[in-house]
C-alpha positions in Angstrom: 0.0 0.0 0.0 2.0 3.2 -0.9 1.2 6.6 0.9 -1.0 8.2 -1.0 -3.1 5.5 -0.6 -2.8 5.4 3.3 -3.7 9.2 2.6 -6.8 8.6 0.8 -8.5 5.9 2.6 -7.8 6.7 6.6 -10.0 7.9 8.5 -10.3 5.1 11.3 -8.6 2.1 12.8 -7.7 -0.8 11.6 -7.0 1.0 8.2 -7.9 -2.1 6.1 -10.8 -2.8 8.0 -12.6 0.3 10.2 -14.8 -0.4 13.3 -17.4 1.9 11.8 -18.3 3.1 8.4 -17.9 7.1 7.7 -20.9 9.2 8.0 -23.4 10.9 8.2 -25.0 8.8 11.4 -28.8 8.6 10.9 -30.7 7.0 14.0 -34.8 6.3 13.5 -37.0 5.7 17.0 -33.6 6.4 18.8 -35.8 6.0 22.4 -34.6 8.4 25.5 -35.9 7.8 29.2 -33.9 10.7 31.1 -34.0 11.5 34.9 -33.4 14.6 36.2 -32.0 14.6 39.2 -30.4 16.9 41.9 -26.5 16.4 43.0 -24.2 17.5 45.1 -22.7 21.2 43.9 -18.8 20.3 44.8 -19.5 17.2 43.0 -20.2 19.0 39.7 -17.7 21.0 40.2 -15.0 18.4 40.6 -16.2 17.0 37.0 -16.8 20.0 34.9 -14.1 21.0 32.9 -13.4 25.1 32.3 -14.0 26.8 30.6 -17.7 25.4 31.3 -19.7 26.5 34.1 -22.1 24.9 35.8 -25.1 26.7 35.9 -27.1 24.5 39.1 -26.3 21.6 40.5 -28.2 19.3 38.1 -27.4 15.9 36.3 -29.5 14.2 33.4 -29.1 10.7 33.9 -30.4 9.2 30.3 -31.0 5.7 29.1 -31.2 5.8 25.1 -32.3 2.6 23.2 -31.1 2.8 19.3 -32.8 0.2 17.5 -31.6 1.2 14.1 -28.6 3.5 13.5 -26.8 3.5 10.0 -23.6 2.4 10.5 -23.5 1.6 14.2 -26.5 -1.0 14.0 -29.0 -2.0 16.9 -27.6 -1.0 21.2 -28.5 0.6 24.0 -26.3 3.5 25.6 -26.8 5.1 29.1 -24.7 7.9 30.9 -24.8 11.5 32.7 -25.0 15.0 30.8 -24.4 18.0 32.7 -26.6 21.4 31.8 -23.8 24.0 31.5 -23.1 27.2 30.1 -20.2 28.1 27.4 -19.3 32.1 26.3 -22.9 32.6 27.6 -24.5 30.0 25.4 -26.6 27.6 27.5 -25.8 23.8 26.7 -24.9 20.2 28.1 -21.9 18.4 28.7 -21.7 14.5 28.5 -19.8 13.5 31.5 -20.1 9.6 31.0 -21.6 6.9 28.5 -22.1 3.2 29.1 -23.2 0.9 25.9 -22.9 -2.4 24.6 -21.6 -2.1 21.3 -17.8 -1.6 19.5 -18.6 -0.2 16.6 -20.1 3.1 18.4 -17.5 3.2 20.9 -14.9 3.4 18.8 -16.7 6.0 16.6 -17.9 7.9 19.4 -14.6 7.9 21.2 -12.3 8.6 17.9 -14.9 11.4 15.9 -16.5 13.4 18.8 -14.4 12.4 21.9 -17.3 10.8 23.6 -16.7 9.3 27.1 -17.8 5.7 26.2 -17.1 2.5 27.8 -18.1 -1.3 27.6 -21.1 -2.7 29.9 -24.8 -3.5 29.4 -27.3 -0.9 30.0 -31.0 -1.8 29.3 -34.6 -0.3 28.7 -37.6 -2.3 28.9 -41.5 -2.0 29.9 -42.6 -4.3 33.0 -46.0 -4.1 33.0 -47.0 -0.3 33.7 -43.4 0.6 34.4 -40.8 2.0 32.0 -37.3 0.6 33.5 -33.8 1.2 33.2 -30.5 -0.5 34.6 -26.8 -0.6 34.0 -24.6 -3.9 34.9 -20.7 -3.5 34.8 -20.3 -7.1 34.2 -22.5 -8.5 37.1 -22.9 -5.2 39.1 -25.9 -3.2 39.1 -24.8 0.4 38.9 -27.7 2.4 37.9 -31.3 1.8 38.0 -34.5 3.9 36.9 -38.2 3.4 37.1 -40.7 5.7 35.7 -44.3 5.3 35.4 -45.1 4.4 32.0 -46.4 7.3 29.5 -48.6 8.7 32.2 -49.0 12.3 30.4 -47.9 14.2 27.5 -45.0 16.7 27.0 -45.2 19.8 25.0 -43.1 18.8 22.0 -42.1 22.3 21.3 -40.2 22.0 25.0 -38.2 18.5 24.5 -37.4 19.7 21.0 -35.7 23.1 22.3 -33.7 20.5 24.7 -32.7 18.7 22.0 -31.5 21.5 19.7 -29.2 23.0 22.2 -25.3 22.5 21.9 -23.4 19.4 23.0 -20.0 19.6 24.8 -17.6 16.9 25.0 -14.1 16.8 26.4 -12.3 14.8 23.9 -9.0 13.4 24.9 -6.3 11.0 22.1 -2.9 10.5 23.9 0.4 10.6 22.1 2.8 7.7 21.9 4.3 8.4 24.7 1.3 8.8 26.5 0.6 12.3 27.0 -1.9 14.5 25.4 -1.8 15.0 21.9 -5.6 15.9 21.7 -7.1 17.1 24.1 -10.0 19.8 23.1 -13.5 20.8 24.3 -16.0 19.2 21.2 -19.0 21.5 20.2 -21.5 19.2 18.0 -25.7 19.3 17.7 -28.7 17.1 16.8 -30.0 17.8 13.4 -33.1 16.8 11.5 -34.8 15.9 14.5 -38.3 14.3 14.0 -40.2 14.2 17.5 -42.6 11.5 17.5 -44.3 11.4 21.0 -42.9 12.5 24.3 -44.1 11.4 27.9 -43.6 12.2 31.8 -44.7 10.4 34.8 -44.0 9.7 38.5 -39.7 8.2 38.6 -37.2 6.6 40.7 -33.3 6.5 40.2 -30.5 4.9 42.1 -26.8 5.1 41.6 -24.6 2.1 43.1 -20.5 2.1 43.7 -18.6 1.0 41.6 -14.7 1.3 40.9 -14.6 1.2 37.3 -18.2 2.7 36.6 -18.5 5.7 38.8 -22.2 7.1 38.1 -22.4 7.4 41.5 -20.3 10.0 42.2 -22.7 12.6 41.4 -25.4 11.1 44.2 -28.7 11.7 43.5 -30.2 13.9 46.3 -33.4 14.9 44.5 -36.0 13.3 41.6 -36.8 16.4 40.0 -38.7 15.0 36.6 -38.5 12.7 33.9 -38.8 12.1 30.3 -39.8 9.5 28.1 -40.0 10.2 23.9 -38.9 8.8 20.9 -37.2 10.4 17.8 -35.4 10.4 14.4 -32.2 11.9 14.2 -29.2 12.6 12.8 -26.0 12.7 14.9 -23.8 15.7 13.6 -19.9 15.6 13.5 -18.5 18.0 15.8 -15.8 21.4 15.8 -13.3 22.5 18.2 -14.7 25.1 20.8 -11.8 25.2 22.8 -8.1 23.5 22.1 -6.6 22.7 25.7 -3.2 22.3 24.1 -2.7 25.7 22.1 -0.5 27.9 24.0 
């Protein structure tokens, strides 16, 4: 292979035989159950990277099935995004992410910078109850109960959510392991198509854990929760803020 064609055709790893196809990233009835809960301010703050500010002590806690995603296939992710604020600009940032599958890891990880590691988080409906756990091999670290599509949600209100900016700190390490990347990621949801969108009465608890730490920002207060489903596409990302210029 000469070094043109290196050149031309890399753009993930292996080179002869990429974890994930290039984009765009389209996801259809990408399903989100999200807690809101209240934390512990000095907790936040020991997470948040500046130049973000946190703008209350709040934490999302989402579950998101994907049953069809171009390119990454069929999983189920779960994690903790942050509201914050950026130059003024009101947004979130995605302090951890939990799925099940390679191929989007090792997108999310090498395009956006997004905080993703291997374990098996799960939504399903038992009965009248929407429910949501994480294992870490056989550990329970996270588990969510809501009551299932009790009322309706202004669409107009979950879709300004969904519009606002992403922030990711995205981290690739040199050779000789220090930082070579290591840059605050600004990215969006586009073509969003909101197909219903539901609240009800929830329940969230957060387990120890050494290697999944979701509990470190405790939950101290249910404050609502969210249940809808959408098509989406997942937009590629630019630099807001370069850690490593001088």
């Amino acid at each position: 292979m000469k070094i043109e064609d290196v050149h031309r055709t890399a753009y993930s790893m292996p080179l002869t035989n990429p974890s994930f196809p290039p984009g765009p990233y389209r996801f259809f009835d990408r399903e989100y159950f999200i807690i809101t809960y209240r934390t512990d301010p000095e907790a936040l703050a020991a997470v948040v990277p500046e130049p973000l500010e946190v703008t209350e002590p709040v934490v999302k806690y989402e579950f998101i099935r994907m049953p069809d995603s171009t390119g990454f296939g069929d999983y189920t992710e779960t994690g903790q995004v942050i509201p914050v604020r950026f130059k003024g600009e009101e947004g979130a940032y995605t302090h951890a992410m939990y799925l099940d599958d390679e191929g989007p890891i090792a997108g999310g990880r090498e395009l956006w910078g997004f905080p993703k590691k291997l374990a098996k988080p799960k939504i399903e409906v038992e009965s009248d109850t929407l429910v949501g756990s994480l294992h870490y091999g056989s550990v329970l670290c996270a588990s969510a109960t809501m009551g299932y599509k009790h009322r309706t949600v202004d669409h107009d209100v979950v879709l300004k959510s969904m519009q606002s900016p992403n922030f990711i700190l995205k981290i690739i390490p040199h050779v000789d392991g220090s930082a070579r990347i290591c840059e605050l990621v600004r990215f969006h949801l586009e073509e969003i198509t909101l197909k219903e969108a539901w609240t009800g009465p929830a329940a969230l608890g957060l387990f120890p854990h050494a290697l999944c730490d979701v509990a470190r920002l405790p939950v101290r207060e249910v404050i609502s929760a969210l249940h809808f489903k959408a098509d989406l596409t997942l937009g590629l990302g630019s630099v807001a803020f370069d850690y490593m210029a001088k």
